[in-house]
Structures are given as structure tokens and as C-alpha cells.
N, C-alpha and C positions, 0 to 999 in steps of 0.2 A: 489649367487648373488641375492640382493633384489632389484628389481627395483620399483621405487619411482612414486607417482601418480603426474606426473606436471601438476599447472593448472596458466593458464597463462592469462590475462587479453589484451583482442585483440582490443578491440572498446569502444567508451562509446557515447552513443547514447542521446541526450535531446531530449526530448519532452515538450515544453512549449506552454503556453497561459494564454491571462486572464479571465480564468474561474473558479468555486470555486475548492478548494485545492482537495475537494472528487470527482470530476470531471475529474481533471486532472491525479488525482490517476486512476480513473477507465480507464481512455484513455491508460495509461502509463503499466496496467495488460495488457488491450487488445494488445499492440501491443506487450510486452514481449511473452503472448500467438502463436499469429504471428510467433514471430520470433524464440521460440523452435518449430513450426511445421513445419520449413525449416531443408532438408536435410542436413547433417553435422554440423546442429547448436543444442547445448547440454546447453549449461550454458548461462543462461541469469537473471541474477537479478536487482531488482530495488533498487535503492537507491535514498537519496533527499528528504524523508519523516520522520519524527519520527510516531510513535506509531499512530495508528487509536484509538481514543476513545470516547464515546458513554457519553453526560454529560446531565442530565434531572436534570432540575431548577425545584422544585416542589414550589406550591407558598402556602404558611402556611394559606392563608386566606380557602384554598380550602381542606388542611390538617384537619383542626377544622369541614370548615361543612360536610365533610364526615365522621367524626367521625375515621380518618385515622393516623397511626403515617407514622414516615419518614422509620422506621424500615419494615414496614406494603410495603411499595412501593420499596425498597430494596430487600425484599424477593420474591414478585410476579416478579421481574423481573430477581433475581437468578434460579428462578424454571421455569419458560415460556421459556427461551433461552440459552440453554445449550453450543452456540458457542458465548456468546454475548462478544463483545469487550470491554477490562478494560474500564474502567470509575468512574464517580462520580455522587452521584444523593445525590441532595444538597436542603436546603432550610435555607431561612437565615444563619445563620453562624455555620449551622451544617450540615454535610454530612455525607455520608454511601459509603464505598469505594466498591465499583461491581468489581469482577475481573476473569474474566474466558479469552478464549485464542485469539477465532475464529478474523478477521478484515477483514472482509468480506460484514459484516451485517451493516444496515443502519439504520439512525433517524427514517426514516420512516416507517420503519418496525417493530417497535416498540410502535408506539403512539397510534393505537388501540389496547391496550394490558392490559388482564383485570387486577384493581384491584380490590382488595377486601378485606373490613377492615373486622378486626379481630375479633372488638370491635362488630359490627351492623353486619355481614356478606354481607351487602351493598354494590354494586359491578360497578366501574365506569371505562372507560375508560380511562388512562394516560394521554392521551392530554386533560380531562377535568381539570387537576389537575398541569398538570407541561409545562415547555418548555422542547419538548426534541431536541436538537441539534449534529452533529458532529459535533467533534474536533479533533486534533492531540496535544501529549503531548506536545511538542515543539513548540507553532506556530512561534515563531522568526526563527527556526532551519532549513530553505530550501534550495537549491539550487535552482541557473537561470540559464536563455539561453537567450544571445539580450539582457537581463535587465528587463527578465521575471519568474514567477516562473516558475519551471520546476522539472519533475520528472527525473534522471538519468537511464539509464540504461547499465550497462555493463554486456557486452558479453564478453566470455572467453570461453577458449578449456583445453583440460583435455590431459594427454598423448596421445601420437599417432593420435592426431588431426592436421590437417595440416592450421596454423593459417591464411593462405593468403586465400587459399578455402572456411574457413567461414569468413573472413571479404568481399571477392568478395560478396559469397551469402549473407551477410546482408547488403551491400551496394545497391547489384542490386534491393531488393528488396525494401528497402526504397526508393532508384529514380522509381520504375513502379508500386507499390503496395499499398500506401497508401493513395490516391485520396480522399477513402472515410471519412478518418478524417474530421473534420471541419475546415473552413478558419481561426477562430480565433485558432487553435493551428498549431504549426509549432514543425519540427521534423529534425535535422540534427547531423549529427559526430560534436560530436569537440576533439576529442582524439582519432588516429588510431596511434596504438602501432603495426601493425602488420608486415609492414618492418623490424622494427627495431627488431622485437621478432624474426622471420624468420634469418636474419644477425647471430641474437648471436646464433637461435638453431644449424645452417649449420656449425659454427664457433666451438661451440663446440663438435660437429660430427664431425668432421675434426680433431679437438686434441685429440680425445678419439679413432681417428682412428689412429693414429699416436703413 
């Protein structure tokens, strides 16, 4: 007999507000965080986001007086950041595609970040030379809550997890534990699969007992 890993989708949690999209992301880790550090809760993922990506506007006027090309700032930012997140580092109507894995890392962790032409070995800071900004590859592509954006989160249970015990514990602790968010975001269920997931597992324990 081989028995099968079931993993079954119990809660889907939003967290929304209007605050910037990298904002609402980082609220929306913290509380995933949160809520794998409650007993009998295992699977928690986020969803509602495309791709984190990292885009630096280099501006050509600034390319010429450092004696800099666009390849020259492409590379000092392949070799400085070994998690940086995909991206594009662009100037007028030509760019250099950056692409490593991490999405974690920020704008501004990046903008005192040396470069240094190749040509002069001349060596400036990034932010003297480009815009660097976050993005996300998708920006049309979000999910809301109320008619706000919002990051999803769904919780789920693995075999031999008992689906009502982790939607109590993720419940209770959204009504007593999250105070410390900020007023402008707001956090509630709007999808509890967990009756109905409970009915069909009891339902078919019963016919396989039969």
C-alpha cells in the first residue's frame, strides 16, 4: 500500500492596504512568518504578487561623464549581489537584463553600490548615475480585499493534519494577535474551506471503512 501526501487548501487569508506594493509584500512575509510559528500550522504561502524586480534607469548624460558604459553598471551589479533580484538596468532605449534568484533585497540596498568604469577605473556610486527603483513584473497582475490591493495568503494542511485545529489556531490568532500591524492595513478570511474539507475527509473515511 502506498499512501499519498494530501495537501489541502484550508483558509485564504488577505492582507490589504494602501500602502506601496513592497510594503504590503513585506507585511504580508511577516505575518506568513507568524503564522508557520503557530503549533499545527505547516503550509502557509503567499500569493497575489508577480515576480519582485529590481529596475535601475541609468541616465546616459551621467554614463558619458563618467566615462561609463551600460555593460560597465550591469556587471558591477552582477558581482556586488550574488541574491539580487531579476531585473533590468536600462538607459534610453537600451538595457541589460540582470537576472539572479534572491527577492528579498531592496532599491535601496543597492544605490550606494560601487561603480566603476573600466575605461578610467573611476569609481561612483549608482545613485549618482541612475534611478534605482522596485518593481514587480506584473504591475496590473494583483489581487484585493474591500477594493484594495492585497497580498493572499493560503494556509493548507499536509496528511494527517487535522484541517479544523489549524483553521481554529489561524483564526484565533488573527482576532488576538495582530494589533501591531498598522491601521491603514487590514487582515481578514474570506475563504474558509475547512468545514467543507473536514465533511468530505470524515465522509471518505467512512466509505473506505466500509
Amino acid at each position: 500500500v502506498e499512501l499519498m501526501d494530501v495537501q489541502l487548501d484550508v483558509l485564504f487569508v488577505a492582507i490589504a492596504g494602501d500602502v506601496p506594493p513592497r510594503d504590503l509584500l513585506a507585511y504580508a512575509e511577516q505575518l506568513r512568518d507568524e503564522l508557520l510559528a503557530l503549533d499545527d500550522v505547516s503550509d502557509v504561502a503567499i500569493t497575489g504578487f508577480s515576480d519582485h524586480q529590481l529596475r535601475v534607469e541609468v541616465r546616459e548624460s551621467a554614463l558619458v561623464a563618467h566615462e561609463l558604459s551600460l555593460r560597465d553598471v550591469a556587471q558591477a551589479i552582477r558581482t556586488q549581489s550574488v541574491d539580487l533580484p531579476s531585473g533590468d538596468v536600462s538607459a534610453g532605449a537600451r538595457d541589460v537584463k540582470v537576472r539572479v534568484t534572491d527577492q528579498r533585497r531592496w532599491a535601496e540596498q543597492f544605490r550606494d553600490m560601487t561603480i566603476v568604469s573600466n575605461a578610467t577605473g573611476a569609481a561612483v556610486p549608482l545613485r549618482a548615475i541612475a534611478e534605482v527603483r522596485d518593481a514587480f513584473k506584473d504591475e496590473w497582475n494583483y489581487a484585493a480585499y474591500n477594493g484594495r490591493r492585497a497580498a493572499h495568503l493560503k494556509v493548507g494542511t499536509k496528511s494527517g493534519e487535522d484541517v479544523l485545529v489549524v483553521a481554529r489556531r489561524v483564526k484565533r490568532f488573527l482576532a488576538e494577535q495582530t494589533d501591531h500591524y498598522p491601521d491603514t492595513v487590514e487582515i481578514g478570511v474570506w475563504a474558509d474551506n475547512s468545514v467543507i474539507l473536514n465533511g468530505r475527509w470524515t465522509m471518505l473515511v467512512e466509505n473506505v471503512a466500509l
